[in-house]
C-alpha positions, 0 to 999 in steps of 0.5 A: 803929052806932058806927064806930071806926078804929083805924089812923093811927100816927104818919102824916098821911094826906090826902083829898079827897071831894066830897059827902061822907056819913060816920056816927058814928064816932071815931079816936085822931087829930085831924081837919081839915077844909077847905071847897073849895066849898059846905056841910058839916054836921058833928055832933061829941058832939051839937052841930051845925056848919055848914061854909061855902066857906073855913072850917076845923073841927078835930075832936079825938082820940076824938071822935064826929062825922059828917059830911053833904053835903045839897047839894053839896060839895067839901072836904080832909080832913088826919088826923093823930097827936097824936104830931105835936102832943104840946104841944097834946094835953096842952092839949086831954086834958081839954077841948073847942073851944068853937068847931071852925070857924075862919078862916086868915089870909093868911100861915097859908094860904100856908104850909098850901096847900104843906104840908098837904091833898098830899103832902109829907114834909118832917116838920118843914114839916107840924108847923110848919104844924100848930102854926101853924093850932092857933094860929090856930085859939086865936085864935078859939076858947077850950077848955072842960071836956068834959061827963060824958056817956054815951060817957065810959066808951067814950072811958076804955076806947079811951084806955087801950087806945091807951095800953096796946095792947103791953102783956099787958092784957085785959078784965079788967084794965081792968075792976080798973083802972077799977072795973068788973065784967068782964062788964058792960064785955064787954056794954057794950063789944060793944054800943059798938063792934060787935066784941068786945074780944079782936077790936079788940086784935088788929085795933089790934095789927096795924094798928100791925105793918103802920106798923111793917113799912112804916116800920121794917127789924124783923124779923118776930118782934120786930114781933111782940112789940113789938105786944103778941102773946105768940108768933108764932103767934099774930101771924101768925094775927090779922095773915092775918085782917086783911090776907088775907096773911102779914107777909111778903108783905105787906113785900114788897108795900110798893113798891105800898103807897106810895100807902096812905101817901097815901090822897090818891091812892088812893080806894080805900084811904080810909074815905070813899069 
């Protein structure tokens, strides 16, 4: 099964596990990863990397990888936005790293040690220490074109609706936009994802009204209307079925939400628990 998560707006969000199992799985946002001490095993579209004590591997938007401890092992995991990078994301929206596994220099290290894998919220800071490590990360690596495979229609399909979530769209106007019959990307789609299309809208929808009720002062209703939802109805209806409480209730949550902005600290909020 092909685990897809929809949530990270415009945020960094940072973890540390020890020994670490994940499956199969994609996101729209890059994926750091740092050895603390001993191996990682990390498969990404069907090519397998070793991760050794002090090595960094990037993981890119969309791309499928999973993640295995078969011994022990500690490390940092940083997840965040393209919306940080956007001079990168146009580099690599066609391509892939030859080589994701890479090394730091002494003074990159420095100044990522205080910025990056805690929490820190000088903006500014973390994406100089972003663009930084991806030049280094450059240094060491050089960007191919990415293969024809299987898993390209999946990827078209979760680009166009991470690009086109707030708008009126449906199955079947991505199905005329790509050239493909309506039912054959509803079977397609459901077999992928594991959820129907209307239920991973909605889900993606409302993952961005919880960003927006966090970080913005909207009221509800243009919130609503700003992810995508024709009335309000039908917002709050979708926004009780993801979260188990109202939009209001859960702004008014938000003083103890503080931590889901740092999952760092919050094991129970992290997918990789």
């Amino acid at each position: 099964m092909l685990i897809y998560e929809p949530h990270h707006f415009d945020l960094i969000s940072n973890y540390d596990v020890i020994n670490l199992n994940f499956p199969s799985h994609l996101h729209r946002c890059f994926e750091l990863i740092f050895v603390v001490d001993g191996e990682l095993e990390v498969m990404i579209e069907q090519r397998c990397f070793h991760l050794h004590t002090g090595q960094y591997l990037l993981i890119l938007p969309n791309e499928i990888h999973s993640i295995v401890t078969k011994s022990q092992s500690r490390a940092k995991i940083c997840i965040f936005s393209p919306d940080y990078i956007p001079t990168f994301q146009r580099m690599i929206e066609t391509s892939s790293l030859e080589k994701p596994i890479f090394n730091l220099s002494l003074e990159a290290k420095t100044l990522i040690s205080r910025t990056l894998f805690k929490d820190n919220l000088n903006l500014l800071e973390q994406k100089a220490s972003l663009y930084l490590l991806l030049s280094e990360l450059m240094s060491q690596t050089t960007l191919i074109k990415a293969e024809k495979k299987d898993s390209q229609l999946l990827h078209t399909m979760l680009t166009y609706i991470q690009d086109h979530f707030t708008e009126a769209i449906s199955l079947n106007s991505i199905a005329v936009t790509l050239g493909y019959s309506y039912n054959y990307l509803s079977k397609y789609f459901n077999a992928s994802v594991k959820t129907s299309f209307s239920d991973f809208l909605n889900g993606t929808r409302i993952s961005y009204a919880c960003h927006l009720l966090r970080t913005t002062e909207k009221n509800i209703t243009e919130i609503a209307y700003l992810c995508g939802f024709e009335n309000i109805r039908s917002f709050n209806r979708n926004f009780v079925k993801k979260t188990l409480c109202t939009p209001k209730e859960y702004r008014e949550k938000i003083p103890l939400l503080y931590l889901d902005l740092h999952p760092v600290h919050n094991q129970l909020d992290t997918p990789y628990s």
